[in-house]
C-alpha positions as CSV (number, residue, x, y, z in Angstrom):
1,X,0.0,0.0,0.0
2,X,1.3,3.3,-0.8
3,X,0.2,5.2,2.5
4,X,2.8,7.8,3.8
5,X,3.9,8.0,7.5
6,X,2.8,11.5,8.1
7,X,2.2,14.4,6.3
8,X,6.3,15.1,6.3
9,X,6.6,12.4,4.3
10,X,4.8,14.1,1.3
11,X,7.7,17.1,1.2
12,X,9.4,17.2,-2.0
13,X,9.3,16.3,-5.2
14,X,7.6,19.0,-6.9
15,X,6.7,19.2,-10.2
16,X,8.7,21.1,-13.1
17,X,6.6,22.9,-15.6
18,X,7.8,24.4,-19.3
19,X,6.8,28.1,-19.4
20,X,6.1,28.1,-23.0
21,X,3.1,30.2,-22.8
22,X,5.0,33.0,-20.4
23,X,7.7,33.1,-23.0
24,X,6.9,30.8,-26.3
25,X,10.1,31.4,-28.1
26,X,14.2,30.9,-27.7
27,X,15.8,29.4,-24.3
28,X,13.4,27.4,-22.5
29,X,12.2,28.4,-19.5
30,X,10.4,25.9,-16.9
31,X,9.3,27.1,-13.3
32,X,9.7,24.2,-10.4
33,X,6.3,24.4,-8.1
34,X,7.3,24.8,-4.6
35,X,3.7,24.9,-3.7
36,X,2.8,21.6,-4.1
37,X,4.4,21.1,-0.8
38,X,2.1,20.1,1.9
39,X,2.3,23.7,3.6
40,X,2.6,25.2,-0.1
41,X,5.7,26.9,-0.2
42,X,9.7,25.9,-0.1
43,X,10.5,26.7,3.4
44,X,8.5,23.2,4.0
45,X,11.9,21.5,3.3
46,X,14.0,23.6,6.1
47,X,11.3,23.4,8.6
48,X,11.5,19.5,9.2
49,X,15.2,19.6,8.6
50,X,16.1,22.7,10.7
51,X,14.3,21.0,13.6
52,X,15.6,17.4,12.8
53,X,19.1,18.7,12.8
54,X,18.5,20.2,16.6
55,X,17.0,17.1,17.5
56,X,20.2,15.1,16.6
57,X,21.8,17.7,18.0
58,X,20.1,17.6,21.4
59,X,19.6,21.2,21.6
60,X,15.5,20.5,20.9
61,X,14.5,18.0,23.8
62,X,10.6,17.1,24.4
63,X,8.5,19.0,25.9
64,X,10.5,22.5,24.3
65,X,8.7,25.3,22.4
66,X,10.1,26.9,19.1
67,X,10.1,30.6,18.7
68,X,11.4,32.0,14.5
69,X,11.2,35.1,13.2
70,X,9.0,34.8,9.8
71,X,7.7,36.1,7.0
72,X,5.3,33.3,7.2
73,X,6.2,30.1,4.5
74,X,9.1,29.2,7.4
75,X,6.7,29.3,10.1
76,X,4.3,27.6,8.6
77,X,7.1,24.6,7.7
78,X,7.9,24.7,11.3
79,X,3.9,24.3,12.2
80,X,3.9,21.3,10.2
81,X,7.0,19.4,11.8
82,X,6.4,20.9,15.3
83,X,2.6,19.7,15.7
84,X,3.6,15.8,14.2
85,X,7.0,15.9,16.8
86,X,4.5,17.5,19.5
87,X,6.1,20.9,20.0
88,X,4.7,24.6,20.9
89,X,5.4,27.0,18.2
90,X,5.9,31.3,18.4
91,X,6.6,32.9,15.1
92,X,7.0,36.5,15.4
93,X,6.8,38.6,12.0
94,X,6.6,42.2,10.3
95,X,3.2,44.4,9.6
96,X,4.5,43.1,6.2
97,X,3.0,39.9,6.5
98,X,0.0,39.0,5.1
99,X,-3.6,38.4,6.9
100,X,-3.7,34.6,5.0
101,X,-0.7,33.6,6.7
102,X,-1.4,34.5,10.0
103,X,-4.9,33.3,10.1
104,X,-2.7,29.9,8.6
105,X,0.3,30.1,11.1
106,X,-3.0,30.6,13.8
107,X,-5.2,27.3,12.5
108,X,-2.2,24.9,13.1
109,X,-1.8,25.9,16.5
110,X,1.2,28.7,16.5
111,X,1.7,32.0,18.5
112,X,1.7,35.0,16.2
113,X,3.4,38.1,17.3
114,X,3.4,41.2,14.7
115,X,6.7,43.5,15.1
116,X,7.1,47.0,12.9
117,X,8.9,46.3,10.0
118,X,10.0,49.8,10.0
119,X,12.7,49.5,12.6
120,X,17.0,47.9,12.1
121,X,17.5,44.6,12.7
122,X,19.2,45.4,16.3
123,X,15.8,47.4,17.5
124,X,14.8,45.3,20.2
125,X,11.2,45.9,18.9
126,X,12.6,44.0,15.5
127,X,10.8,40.8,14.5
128,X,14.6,39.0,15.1
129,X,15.2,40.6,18.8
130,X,12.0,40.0,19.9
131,X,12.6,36.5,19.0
132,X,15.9,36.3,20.8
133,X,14.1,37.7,23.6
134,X,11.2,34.8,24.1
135,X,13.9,32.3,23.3
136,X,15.6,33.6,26.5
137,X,12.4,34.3,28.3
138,X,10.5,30.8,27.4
139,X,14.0,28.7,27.3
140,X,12.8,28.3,24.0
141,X,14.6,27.3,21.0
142,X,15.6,29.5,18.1
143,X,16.0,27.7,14.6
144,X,17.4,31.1,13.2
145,X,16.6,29.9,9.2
146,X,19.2,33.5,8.8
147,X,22.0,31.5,10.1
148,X,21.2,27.9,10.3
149,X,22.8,25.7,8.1
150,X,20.7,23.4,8.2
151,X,18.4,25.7,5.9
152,X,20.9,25.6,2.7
153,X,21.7,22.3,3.6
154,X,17.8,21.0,3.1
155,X,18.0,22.7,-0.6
156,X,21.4,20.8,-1.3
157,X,20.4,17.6,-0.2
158,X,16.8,17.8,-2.1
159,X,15.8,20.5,-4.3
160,X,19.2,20.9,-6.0
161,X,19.1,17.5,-6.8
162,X,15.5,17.2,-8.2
163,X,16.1,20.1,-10.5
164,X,19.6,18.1,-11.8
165,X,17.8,14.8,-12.2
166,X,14.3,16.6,-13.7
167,X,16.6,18.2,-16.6
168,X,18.1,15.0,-17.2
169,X,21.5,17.3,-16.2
170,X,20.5,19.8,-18.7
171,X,19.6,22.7,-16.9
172,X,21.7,25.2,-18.0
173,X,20.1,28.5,-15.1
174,X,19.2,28.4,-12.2
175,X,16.9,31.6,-11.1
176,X,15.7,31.9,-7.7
177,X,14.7,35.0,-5.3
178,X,16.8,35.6,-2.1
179,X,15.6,35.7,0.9
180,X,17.7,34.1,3.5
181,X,20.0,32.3,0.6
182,X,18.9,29.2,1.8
183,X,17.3,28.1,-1.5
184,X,19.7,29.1,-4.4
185,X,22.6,28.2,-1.7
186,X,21.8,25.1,-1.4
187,X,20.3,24.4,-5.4
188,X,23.5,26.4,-6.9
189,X,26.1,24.8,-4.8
190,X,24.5,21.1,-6.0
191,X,24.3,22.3,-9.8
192,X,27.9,23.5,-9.6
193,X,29.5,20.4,-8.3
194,X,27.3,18.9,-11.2
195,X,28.3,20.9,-13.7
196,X,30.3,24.4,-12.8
197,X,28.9,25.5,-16.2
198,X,25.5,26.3,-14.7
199,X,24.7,29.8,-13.6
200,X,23.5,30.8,-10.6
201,X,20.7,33.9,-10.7
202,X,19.6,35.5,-7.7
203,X,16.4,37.7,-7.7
204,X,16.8,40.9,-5.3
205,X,13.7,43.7,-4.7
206,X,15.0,47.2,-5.3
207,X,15.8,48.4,-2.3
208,X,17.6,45.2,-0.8
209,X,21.1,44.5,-0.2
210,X,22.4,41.5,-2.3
211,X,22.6,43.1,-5.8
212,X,24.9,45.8,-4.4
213,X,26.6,43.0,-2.1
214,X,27.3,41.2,-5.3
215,X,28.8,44.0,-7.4
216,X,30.9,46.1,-4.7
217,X,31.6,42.8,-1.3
218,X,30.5,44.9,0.8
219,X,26.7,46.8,2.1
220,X,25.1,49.9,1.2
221,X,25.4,52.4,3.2
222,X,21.7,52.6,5.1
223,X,20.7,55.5,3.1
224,X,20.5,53.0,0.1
225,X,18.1,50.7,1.7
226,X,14.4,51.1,1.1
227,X,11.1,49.3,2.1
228,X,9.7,47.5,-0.5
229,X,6.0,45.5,-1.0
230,X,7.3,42.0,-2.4
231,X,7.3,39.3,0.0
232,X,9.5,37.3,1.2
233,X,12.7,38.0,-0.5
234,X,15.3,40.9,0.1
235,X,17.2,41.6,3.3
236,X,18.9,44.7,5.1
237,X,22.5,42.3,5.8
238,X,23.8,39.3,4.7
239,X,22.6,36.2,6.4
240,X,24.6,33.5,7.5
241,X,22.6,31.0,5.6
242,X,23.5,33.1,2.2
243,X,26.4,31.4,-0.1
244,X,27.5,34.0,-1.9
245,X,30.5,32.0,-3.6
246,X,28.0,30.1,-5.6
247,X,25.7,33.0,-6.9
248,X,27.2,34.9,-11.0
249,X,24.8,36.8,-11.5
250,X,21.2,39.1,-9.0
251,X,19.1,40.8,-11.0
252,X,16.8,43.5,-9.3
253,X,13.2,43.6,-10.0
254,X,10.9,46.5,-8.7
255,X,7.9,46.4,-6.6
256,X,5.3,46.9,-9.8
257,X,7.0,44.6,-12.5
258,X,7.2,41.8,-9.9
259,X,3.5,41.8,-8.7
260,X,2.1,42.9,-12.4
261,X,4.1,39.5,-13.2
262,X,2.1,37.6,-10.8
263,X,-1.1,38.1,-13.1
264,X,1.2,37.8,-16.4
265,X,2.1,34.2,-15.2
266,X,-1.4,33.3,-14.0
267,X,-3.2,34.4,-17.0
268,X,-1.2,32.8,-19.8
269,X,-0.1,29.3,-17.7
270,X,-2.6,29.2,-15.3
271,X,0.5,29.6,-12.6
272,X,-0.3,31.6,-9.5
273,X,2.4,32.7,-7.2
274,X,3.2,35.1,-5.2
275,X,5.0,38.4,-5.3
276,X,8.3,36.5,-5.0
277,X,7.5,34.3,-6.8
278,X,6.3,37.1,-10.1
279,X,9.5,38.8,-9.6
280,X,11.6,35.4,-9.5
281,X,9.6,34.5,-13.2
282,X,9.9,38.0,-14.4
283,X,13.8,37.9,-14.0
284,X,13.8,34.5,-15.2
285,X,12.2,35.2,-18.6
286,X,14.4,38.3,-18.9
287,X,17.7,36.1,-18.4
288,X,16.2,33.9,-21.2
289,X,15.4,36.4,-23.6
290,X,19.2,36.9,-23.7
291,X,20.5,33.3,-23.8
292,X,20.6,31.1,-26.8
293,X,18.0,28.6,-28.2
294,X,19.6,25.8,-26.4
295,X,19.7,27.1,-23.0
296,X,17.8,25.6,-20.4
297,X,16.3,28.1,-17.6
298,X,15.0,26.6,-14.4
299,X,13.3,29.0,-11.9
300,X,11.7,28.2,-8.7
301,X,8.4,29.5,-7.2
302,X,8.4,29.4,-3.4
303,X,4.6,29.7,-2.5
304,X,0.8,29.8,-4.0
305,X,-0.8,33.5,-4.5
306,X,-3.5,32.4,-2.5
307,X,-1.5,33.0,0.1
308,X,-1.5,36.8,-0.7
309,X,-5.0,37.8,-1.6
310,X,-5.6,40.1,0.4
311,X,-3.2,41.9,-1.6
312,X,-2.9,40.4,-5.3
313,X,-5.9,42.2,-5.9
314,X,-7.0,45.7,-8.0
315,X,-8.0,47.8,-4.5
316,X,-4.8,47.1,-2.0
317,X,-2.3,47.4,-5.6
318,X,-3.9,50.3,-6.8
319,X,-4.1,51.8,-3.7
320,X,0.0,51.5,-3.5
321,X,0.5,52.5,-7.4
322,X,1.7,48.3,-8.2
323,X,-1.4,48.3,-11.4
């Protein structure tokens, strides 16, 4: 009988679908469907694995609750491995976040706490410090997907290698937001010990950090840095679970070409992702415009747009100039 364990047991494997509707001619461009996960986005693969590796570590012991700072998909992968193990889970997140995911984060049994997302990183009232301070508070533990290893280490072990065997080795691009780096640190560092011919395309908002990190080694100066509406990707430093030695190439997508990609993608494949996920397709097709016939371009969408409808729609994007 083919009758999984537990829901964990159903993370992975997503499909890989052509995008020959998105962009019909030259390099072929294919999207890989992180939201066929059980909890619909990517960070379903570090959640079990982030909290399997502290197991075997023996720094999460029964009976312990997990506090993470999230823009939601993370928590939500921690939900799913935390309620099957029997842990309490706190996620604490920005004013960026959207109403689906808490209400999502809330129905499988977590703690929300909303922080400003206006404030540094160091502000104790920042989504990360306020973390730190119920992990101290609670005794709880702190996965910390911004420096866990065990985050890029989930994408090397599994996604990486379902894109190489799904190409049959072929893949020629791979193009993927960044967020904490865990994804294209993990995929890129696979491909390249595959084949060191692939390039490795990170997707940054305007606004972030890792476009100018790429070009200069080093940050903008804070007067650089601006708040932007796409979720999920972007930073103000450079996280620990970020491989920068594997990345050639970020391109930067603005707030209005990512989301107005969202409904470009959903309306000629039937594809809906979220804002991440439109800017990570935009910059894809982009790349492959500029690539030869023969070049295969593989780029990966994290989460469903469902997710984010109280905001993929005309009033909230008109209201904020994204139509």
């Amino acid at each position: 009988m083919e009758i999984r364990q537990s829901i964990l047991d159903t993370i992975g494997d997503t499909p890989l679908v052509a995008l020959r509707r998105y962009h019909p001619t030259g390099a072929l461009l294919a999207a890989k469907l992180e939201f066929f996960n059980p909890a619909s986005s990517s960070k379903d693969r570090i959640g079990v694995a982030m909290i399997e590796a502290a197991e075997k570590a023996g720094e999460l012991r029964p009976g312990m609750t997990i506090v993470e700072p999230t823009s939601g998909n993370t928590g939500l992968g921690l939900a799913l491995a935390a309620l099957i193990k029997g842990y309490k889970l706190v996620c604490t997140a920005t004013t960026k976040i959207s109403r689906e995911k808490v209400l999502m984060l809330e129905a499988h049994g977590a703690e929300v706490i909303i922080c400003p997302v206006d404030v540094a990183a160091d502000d104790p009232r920042s989504y990360y410090k306020v973390a730190e301070r119920i992990r101290d508070e609670r005794g709880a533990f702190l996965p910390y997907q911004y420096y866990n290893q065990a985050n890029p280490i989930a994408h090397y072990e599994t996604t990486g290698p379902e894109v190489w065997k799904q190409t049959d080795g072929k893949v020629t691009h791979f193009v993927a937001g960044i967020g904490t780096g865990g994804t294209i640190s993990g995929v890129g560092k696979y491909l390249k010990e595959q084949n060191p011919a692939v390039q490795v395309v990170g997707v940054d908002p305007v606004g972030s950090v890792y476009a100018y990190y790429l070009e200069h080694g080093k940050l903008p100066s804070p007067d650089e840095l601006k708040i932007y509406m796409i979720d999920g990707i972007g930073q103000s430093y450079i996280p620990e679970s970020y491989w920068p030695q594997y990345i050639d190439e970020v391109i930067t997508v603005d707030d209005r070409t990512a989301y107005q990609a969202v409904f470009d993608l959903t309306r000629s494949e039937g594809i809906f992702t979220g804002s991440s996920g439109g800017a990570a397709a935009h910059a894809a097709r982009e790349l492959a415009r500029r690539l030869s016939d023969d070049a295969l371009v593989v780029t990966l969408l994290p989460d469903s747009g469902e997710r984010y409808l109280s905001k993929l729609n005309e009033d909230w994007m008109g209201e904020r100039g994204l139509l």
